[in-house]
N, C-alpha and C positions, 0 to 999 in steps of 0.2 A: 430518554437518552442520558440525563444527569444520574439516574441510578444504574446505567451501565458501565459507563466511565466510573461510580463509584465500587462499584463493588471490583473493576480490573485494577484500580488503585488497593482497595483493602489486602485483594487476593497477593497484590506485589509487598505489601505491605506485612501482611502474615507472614511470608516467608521467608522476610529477613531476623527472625530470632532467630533462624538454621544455619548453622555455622558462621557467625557475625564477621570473624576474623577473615573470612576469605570472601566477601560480600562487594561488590562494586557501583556504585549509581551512577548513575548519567543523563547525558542527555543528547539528542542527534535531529539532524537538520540537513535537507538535501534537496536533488533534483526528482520530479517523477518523468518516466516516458512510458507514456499508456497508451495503452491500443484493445482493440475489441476481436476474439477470435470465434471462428462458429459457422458453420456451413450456410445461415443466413448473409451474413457479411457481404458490404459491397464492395465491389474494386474500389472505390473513391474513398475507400477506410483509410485515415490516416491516425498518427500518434498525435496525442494531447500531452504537450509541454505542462507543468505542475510543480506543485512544492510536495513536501511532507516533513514532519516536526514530532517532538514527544519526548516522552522519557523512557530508560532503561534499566533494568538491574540485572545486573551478571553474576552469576552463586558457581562460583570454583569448586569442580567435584576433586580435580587432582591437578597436576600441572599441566594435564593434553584434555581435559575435559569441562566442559560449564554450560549451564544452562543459562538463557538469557528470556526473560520476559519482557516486552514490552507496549507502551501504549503509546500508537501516531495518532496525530492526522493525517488523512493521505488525500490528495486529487486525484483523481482519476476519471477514466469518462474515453472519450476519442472524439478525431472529427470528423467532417466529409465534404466531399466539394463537387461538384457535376454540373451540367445544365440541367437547370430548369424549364427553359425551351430553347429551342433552336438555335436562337440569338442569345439566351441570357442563360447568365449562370449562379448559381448557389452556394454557400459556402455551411455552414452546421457545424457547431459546436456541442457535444453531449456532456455535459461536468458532474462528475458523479464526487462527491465527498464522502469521506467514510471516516471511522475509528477503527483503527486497525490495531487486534492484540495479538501477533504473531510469540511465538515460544520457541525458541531456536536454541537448540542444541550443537554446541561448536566443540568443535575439533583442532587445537595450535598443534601443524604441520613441525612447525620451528620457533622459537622465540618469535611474538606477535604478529605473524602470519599464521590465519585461521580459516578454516573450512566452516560453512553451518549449513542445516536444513532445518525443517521445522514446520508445525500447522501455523496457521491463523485464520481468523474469523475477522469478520469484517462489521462493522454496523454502520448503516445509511444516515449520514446525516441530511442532506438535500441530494435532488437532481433535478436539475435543469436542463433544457434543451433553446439553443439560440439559434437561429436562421437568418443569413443575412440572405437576399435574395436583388441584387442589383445595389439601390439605396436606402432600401425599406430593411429593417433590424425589426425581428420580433423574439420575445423570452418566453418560455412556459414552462409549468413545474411540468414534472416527470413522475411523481411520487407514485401514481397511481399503477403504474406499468412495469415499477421495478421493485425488486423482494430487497426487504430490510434489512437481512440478514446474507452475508456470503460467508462461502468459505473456500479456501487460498492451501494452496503448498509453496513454500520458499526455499530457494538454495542463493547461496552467498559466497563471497569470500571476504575475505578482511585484513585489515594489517593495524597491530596495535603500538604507536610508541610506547617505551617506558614512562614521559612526562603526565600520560594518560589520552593524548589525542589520538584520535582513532579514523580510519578511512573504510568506509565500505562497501558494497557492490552487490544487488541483491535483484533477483528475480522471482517475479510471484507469478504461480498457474492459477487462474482459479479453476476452482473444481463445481461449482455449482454455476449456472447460469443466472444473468444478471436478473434478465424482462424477466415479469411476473404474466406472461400471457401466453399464449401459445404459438402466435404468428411466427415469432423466430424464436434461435436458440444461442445467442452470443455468452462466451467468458470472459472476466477480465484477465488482460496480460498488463504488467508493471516492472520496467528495470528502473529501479530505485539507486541514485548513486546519494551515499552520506559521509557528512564530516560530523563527529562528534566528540566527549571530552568526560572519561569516565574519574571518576573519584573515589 
């Protein structure tokens, strides 16, 4: 995992000798709300509250145009809740963590109002699954049941002040399913809302 965080740092890192004057860095911090989508899926699916964090650099193709690379962290995962029997009921927590390098291509509408889309890939840092089931709490890794590797489409909007703080709004499809088994077929979905501060 350290040499894939390194090599999305070098690759950002390479690509700022390319036009320096028009170059931007950052950084961005927000809310996740994630959910799980997929014909296996139970009614008792709900969204998983989260964080996510990282850095950015924005490369100005012209005034209405710029690429943006970057490297989060992201929570994601869902929950669930039902009875367990009759009388008693369940609640499940699924936490999935990732490193997420989305490359988002944006679009300024008007002065610092922007449009984006863009791929991303995803890499697993842990999952976990927790089950509370009355008063009894149990944890267990998940690692073995879900793929290392995802991949994402993103659309966005944004709004950038001139001082450099910036507001964003972002939604990710995934396009790959998450479990590595055959039972079900869930994706992840993620509305990411951030505040960040480009330089």
């Amino acid at each position: 995992m350290k040499k894939i965080i390194f090599l999305a740092l070098i690759f950002i890192g390479i690509t700022t000798t390319v036009q320096a004057q028009k170059i931007k860095f950052g950084a961005k911090a927000g809310m996740n709300l994630a959910s799980w989508i997929g014909d296996d899926i139970e009614d008792g699916t709900n969204m998983r509250a989260s964080i996510h964090f990282g850095i950015l650099t924005e490369f100005k193709l012209n005034d209405k145009f710029s690429i943006q690379p970057e490297v989060l962290y992201s929570g994601q995962g869902a929950t669930m809740k039902g009875l367990y029997t009759l009388t008693q009921s369940y609640k499940a927590a699924f936490r999935f963590d990732y490193i997420n390098v989305p490359v988002m291509a944006k679009y300024y509408i008007v002065d610092g109002f922007n449009v984006e889309a863009g791929p991303q890939v995803g890499f697993l840092l842990s999952s976990k699954q927790m089950v509370k089931t009355g008063d009894v709490k149990e944890v267990s890794e998940f690692d073995d049941k879900v793929k290392n590797i995802d991949f994402a489409a993103n659309l966005g909007i944004g709004y950038d002040l001139p001082m450099g703080l910036f507001f964003n709004a972002r939604y990710s499809f995934g396009l790959t399913k998450v479990n590595d088994t055959d039972e079900v077929n869930i994706k992840n979905r993620v509305l990411s809302l951030s505040v960040g501060y480009k330089f």
